[in-house]
N, CA, C and O of each residue as an XYZ file, in Angstrom:
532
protein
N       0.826     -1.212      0.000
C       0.000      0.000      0.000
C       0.856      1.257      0.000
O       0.745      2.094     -0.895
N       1.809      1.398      1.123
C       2.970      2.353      1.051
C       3.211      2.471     -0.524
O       3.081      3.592     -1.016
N       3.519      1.508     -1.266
C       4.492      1.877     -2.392
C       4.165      2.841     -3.101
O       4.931      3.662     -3.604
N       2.409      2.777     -3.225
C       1.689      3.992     -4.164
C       1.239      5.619     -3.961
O       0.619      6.452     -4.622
N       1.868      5.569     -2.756
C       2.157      7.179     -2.836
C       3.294      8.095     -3.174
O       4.404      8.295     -2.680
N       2.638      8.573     -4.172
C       3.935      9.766     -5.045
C       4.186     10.802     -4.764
O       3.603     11.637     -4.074
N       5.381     10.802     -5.470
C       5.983     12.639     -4.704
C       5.057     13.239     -5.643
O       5.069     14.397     -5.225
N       4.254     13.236     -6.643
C       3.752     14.173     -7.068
C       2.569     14.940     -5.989
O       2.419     16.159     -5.899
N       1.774     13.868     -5.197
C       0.905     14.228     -3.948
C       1.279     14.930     -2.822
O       0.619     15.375     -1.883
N       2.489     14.952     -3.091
C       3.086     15.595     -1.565
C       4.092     16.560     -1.833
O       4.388     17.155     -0.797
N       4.887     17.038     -3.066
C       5.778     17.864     -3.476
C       5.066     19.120     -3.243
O       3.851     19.188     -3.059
N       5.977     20.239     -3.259
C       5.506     21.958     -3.032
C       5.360     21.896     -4.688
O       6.071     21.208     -5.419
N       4.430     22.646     -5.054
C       4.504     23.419     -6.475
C       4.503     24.511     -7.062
O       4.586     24.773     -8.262
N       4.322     25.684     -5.431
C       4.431     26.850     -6.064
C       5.712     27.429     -5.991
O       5.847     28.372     -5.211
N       6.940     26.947     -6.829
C       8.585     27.545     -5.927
C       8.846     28.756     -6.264
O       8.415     29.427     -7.202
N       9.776     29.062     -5.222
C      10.969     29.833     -6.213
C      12.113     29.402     -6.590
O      12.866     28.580     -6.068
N      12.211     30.088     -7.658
C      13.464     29.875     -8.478
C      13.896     31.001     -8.762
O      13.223     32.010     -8.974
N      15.321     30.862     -8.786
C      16.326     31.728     -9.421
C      16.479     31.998    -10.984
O      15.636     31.571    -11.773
N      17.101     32.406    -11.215
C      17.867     32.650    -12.849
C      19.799     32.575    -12.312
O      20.319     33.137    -11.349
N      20.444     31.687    -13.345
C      21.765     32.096    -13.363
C      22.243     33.131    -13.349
O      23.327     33.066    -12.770
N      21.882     34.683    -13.888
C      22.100     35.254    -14.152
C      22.488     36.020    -12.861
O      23.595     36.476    -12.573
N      21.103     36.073    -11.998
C      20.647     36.615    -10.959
C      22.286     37.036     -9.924
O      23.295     36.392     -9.637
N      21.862     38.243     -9.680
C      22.879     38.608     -8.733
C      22.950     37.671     -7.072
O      21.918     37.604     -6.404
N      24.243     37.017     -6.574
C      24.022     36.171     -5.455
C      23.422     36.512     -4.753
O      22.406     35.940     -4.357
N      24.118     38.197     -4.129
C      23.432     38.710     -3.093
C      22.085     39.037     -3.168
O      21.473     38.810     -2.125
N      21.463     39.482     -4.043
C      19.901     39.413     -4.049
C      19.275     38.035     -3.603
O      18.287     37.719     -2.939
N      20.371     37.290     -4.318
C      19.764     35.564     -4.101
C      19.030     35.383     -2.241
O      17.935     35.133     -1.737
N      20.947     35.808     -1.595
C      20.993     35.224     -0.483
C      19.733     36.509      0.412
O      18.918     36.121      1.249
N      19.826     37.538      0.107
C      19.129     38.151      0.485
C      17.273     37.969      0.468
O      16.458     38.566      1.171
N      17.010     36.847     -0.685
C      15.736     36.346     -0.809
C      15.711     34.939      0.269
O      14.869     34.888      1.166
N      16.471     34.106      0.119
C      16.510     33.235      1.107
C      16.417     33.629      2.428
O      15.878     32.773      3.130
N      16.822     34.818      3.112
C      16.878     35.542      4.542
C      15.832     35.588      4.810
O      15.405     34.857      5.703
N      14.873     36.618      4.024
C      13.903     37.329      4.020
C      12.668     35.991      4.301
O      12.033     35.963      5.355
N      12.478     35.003      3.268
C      11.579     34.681      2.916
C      12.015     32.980      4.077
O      11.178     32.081      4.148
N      12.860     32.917      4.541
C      13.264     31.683      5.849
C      13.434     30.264      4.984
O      13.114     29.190      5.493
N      14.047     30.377      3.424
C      13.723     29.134      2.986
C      15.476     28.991      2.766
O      16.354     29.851      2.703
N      15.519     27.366      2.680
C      17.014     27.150      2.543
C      17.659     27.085      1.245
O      18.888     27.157      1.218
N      16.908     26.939      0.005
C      17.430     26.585     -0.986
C      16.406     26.749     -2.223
O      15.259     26.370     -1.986
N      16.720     27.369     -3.775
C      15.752     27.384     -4.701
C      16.236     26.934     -5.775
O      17.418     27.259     -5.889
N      15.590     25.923     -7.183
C      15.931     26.007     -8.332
C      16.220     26.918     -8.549
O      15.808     27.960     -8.038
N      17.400     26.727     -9.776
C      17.943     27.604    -10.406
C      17.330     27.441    -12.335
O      17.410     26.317    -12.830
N      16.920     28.308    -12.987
C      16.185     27.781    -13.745
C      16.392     28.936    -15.328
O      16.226     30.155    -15.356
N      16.675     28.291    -16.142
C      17.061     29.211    -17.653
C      15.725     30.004    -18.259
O      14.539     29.917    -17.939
N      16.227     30.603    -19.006
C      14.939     31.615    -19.620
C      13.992     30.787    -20.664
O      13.311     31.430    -21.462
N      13.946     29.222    -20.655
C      13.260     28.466    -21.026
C      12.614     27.807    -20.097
O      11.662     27.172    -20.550
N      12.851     27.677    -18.421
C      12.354     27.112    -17.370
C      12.628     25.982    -17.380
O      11.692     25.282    -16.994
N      13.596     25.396    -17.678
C      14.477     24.277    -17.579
C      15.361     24.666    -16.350
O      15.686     25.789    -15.967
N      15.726     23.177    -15.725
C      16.293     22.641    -14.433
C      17.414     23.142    -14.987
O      17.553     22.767    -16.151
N      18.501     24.047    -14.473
C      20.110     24.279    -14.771
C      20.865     24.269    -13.216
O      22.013     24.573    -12.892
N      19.908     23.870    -12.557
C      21.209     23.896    -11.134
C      20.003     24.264     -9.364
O      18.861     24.711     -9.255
N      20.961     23.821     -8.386
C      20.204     24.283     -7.138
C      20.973     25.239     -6.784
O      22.128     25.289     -7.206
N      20.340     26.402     -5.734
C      21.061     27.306     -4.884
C      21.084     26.798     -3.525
O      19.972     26.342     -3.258
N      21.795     26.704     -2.678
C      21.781     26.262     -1.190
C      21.890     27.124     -0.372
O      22.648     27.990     -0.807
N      21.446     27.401      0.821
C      22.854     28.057      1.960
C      23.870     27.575      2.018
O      24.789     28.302      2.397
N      24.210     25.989      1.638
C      25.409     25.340      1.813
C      26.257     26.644      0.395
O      27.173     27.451      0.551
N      25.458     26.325     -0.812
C      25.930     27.006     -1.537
C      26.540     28.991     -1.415
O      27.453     29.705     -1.831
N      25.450     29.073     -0.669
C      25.685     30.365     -0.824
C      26.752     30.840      0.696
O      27.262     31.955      0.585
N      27.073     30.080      2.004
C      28.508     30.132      2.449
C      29.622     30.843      1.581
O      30.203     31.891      1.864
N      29.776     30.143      0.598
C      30.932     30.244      0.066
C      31.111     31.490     -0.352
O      32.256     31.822     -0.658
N      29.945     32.524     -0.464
C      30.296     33.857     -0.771
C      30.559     34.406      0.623
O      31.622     34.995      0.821
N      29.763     34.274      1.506
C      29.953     34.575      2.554
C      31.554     34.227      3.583
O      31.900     34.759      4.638
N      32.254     33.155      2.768
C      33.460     32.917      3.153
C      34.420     33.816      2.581
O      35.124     34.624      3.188
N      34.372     33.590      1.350
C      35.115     34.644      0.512
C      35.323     35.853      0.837
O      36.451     36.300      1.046
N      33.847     36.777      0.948
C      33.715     38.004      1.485
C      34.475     38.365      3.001
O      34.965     39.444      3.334
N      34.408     37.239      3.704
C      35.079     37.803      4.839
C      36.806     37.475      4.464
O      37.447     38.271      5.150
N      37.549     36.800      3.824
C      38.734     35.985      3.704
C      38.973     37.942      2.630
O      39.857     38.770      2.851
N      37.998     38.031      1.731
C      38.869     39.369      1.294
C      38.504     40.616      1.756
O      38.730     41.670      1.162
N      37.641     40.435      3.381
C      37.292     41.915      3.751
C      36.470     42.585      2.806
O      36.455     43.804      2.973
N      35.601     42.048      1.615
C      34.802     42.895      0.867
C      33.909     42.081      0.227
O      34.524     41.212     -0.390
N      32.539     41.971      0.090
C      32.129     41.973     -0.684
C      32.223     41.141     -2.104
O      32.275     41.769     -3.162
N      32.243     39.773     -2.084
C      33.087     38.888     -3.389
C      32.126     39.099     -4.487
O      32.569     39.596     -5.523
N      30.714     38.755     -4.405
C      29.306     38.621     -5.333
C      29.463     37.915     -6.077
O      30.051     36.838     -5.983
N      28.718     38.618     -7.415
C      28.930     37.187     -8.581
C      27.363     37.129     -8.936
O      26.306     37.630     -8.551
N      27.821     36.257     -9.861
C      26.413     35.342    -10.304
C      25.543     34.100     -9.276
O      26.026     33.637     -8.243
N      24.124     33.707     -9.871
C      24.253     32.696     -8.987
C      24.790     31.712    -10.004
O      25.623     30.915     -9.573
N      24.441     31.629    -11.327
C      25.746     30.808    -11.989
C      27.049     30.133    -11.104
O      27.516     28.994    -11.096
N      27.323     31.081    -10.542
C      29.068     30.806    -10.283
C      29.237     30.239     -9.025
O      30.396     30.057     -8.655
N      28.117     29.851     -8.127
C      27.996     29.354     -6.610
C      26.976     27.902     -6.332
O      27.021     27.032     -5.463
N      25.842     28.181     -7.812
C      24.650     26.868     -7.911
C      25.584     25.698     -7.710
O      26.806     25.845     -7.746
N      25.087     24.712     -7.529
C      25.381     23.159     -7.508
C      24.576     22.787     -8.426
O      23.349     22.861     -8.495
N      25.819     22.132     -9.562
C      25.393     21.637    -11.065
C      26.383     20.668    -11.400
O      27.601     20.841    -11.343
N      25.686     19.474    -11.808
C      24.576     19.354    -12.435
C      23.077     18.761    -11.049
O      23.432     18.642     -9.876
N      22.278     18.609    -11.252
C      21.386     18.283     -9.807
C      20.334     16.954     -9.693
O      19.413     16.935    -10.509
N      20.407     16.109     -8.951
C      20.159     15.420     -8.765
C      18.524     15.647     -8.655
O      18.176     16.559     -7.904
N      17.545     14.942     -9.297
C      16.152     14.910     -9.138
C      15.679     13.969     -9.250
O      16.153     13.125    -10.010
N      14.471     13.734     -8.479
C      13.836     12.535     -8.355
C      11.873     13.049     -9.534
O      11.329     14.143     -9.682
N      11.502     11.763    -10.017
C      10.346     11.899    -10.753
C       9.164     11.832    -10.006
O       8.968     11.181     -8.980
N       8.205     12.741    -10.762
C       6.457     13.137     -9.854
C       6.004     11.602     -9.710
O       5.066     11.257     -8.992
N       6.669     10.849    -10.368
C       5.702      9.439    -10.049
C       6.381      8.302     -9.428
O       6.052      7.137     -9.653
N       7.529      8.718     -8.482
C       8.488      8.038     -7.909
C       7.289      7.819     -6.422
O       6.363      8.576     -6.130
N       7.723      6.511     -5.679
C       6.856      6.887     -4.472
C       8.033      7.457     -3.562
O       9.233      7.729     -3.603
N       6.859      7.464     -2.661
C       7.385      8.430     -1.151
C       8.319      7.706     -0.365
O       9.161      8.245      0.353
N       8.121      6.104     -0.545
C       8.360      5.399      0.404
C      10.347      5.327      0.025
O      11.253      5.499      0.840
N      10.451      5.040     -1.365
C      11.656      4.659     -2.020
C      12.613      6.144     -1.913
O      13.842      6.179     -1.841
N      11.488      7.571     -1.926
C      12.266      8.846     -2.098
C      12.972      8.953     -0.377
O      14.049      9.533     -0.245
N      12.264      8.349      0.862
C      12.513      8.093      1.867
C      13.985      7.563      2.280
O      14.646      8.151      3.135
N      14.349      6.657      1.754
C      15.271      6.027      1.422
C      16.643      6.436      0.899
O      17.767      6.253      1.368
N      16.222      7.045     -0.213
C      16.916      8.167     -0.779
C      17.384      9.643      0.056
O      18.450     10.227     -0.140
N      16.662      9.934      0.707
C      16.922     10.891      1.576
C      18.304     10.544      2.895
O      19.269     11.187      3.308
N      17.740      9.251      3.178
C      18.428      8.381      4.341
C      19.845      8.380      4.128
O      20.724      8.766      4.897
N      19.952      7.861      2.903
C      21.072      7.585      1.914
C      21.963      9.026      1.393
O      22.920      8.974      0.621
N      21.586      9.892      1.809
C      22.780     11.034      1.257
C      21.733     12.525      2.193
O      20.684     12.486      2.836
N      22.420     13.363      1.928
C      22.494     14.505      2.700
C      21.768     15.581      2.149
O      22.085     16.609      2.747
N      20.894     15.801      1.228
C      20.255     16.260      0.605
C      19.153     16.794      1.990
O      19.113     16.359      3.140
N      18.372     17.835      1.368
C      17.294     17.991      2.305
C      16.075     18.215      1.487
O      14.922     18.104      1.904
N      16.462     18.564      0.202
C      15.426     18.638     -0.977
C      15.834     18.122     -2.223
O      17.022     18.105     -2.544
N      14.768     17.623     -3.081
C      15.209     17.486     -4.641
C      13.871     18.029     -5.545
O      12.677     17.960     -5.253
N      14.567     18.628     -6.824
C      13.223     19.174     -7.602
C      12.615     17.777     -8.339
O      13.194     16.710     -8.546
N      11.398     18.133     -8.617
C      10.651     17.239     -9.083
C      10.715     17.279    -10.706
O      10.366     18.345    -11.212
N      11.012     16.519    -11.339
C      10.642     16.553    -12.499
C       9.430     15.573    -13.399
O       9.212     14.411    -13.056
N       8.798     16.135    -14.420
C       7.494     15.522    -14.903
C       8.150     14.478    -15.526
O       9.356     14.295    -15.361
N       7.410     13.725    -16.278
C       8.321     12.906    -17.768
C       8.481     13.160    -19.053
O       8.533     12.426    -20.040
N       8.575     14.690    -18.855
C       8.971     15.141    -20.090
C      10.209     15.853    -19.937
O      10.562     16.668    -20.790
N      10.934     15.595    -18.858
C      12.036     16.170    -18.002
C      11.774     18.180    -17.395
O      12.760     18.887    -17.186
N      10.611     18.609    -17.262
C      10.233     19.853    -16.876
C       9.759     20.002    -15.262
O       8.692     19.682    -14.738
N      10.914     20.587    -14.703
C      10.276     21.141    -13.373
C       9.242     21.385    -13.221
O       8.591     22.135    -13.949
N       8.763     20.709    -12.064
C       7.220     20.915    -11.855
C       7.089     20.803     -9.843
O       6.023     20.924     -9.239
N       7.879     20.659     -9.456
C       7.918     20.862     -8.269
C       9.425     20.687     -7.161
O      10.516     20.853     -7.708
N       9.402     20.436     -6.011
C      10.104     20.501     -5.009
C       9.591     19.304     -4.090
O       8.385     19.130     -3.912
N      10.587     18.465     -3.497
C      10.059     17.794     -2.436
C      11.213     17.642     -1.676
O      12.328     17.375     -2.124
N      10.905     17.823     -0.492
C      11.832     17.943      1.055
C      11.344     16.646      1.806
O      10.347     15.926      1.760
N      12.564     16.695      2.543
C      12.318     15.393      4.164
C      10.988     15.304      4.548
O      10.230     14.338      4.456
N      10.673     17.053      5.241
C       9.602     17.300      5.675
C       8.543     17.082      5.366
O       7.660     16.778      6.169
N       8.301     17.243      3.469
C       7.338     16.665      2.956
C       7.149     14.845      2.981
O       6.091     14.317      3.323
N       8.243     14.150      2.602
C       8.134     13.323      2.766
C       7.404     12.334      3.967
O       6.593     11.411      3.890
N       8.058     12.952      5.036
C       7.501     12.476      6.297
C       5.948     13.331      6.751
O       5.428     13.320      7.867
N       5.565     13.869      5.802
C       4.254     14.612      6.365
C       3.224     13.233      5.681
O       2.157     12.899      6.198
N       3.886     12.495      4.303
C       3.076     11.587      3.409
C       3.032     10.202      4.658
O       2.103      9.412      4.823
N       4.259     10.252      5.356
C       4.176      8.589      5.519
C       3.335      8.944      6.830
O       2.429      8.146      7.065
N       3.479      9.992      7.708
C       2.485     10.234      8.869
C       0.979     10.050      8.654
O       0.140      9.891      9.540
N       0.786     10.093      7.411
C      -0.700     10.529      7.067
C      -1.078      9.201      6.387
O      -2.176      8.998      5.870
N       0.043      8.222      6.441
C      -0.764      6.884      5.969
C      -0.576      6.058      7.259
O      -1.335      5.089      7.284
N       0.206      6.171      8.311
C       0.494      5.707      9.548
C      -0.907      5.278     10.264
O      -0.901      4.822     11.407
């Protein structure tokens, strides 16, 4: 019974996403503001090109203090690429697993036509298996 619940039932779908282009600090400055840890990063076709992290975005924040100023950049130049995603019709139980198995705290969802279509976290995950418990 577990097996047949999908991340498509339980994934976020309204995200945010970035652009490569996008200046970091605006980036990191949207992540502050808005309390979230991490967003697709996504091309002017809305294709998957990368994640932004806090893990990711440290590294400006390291920099900046190591040169006393201000490093910036793109988010191009800080995303984590290429990115690991799991499919809307994968279940919950196996994405569980997957989670267990590496350090991730989110992965974007992709349809089967390979197009972002959502987000799914730990949290979500474990909100699916509570609710069949």
């Amino acid at each position: 019974m577990l097996k047949s619940v999908l991340v498509k039932d339980y994934m976020a779908k309204n995200l945010t996403t970035f652009t490569p282009e996008m200046d970091i600090s605006e980036a990191i400055k949207y992540l502050n503001k808005h309390k979230i840890s991490g967003a697709p990063v996504v091309n002017d076709r809305g294709q998957l090109v990368g994640m932004l992290s806090e893990q990711d975005c440290l590294q400006v924040a390291l920099q900046s203090t190591y040169y006393e100023d201000w490093v910036g950049g793109e988010v191009s130049q800080y995303m984590t690429s290429p990115v690991k995603t799991v499919s809307d019709s994968a279940s919950v139980v196996d994405l569980a697993e997957k989670f267990i198995n590496s350090s991730y705290k989110r992965y974007p969802v992709l349809d089967e036509d390979g197009s972002l279509v959502g987000q799914i976290s730990r949290s979500d995950v474990l909100r699916a298996l509570d609710i069949l418990w």
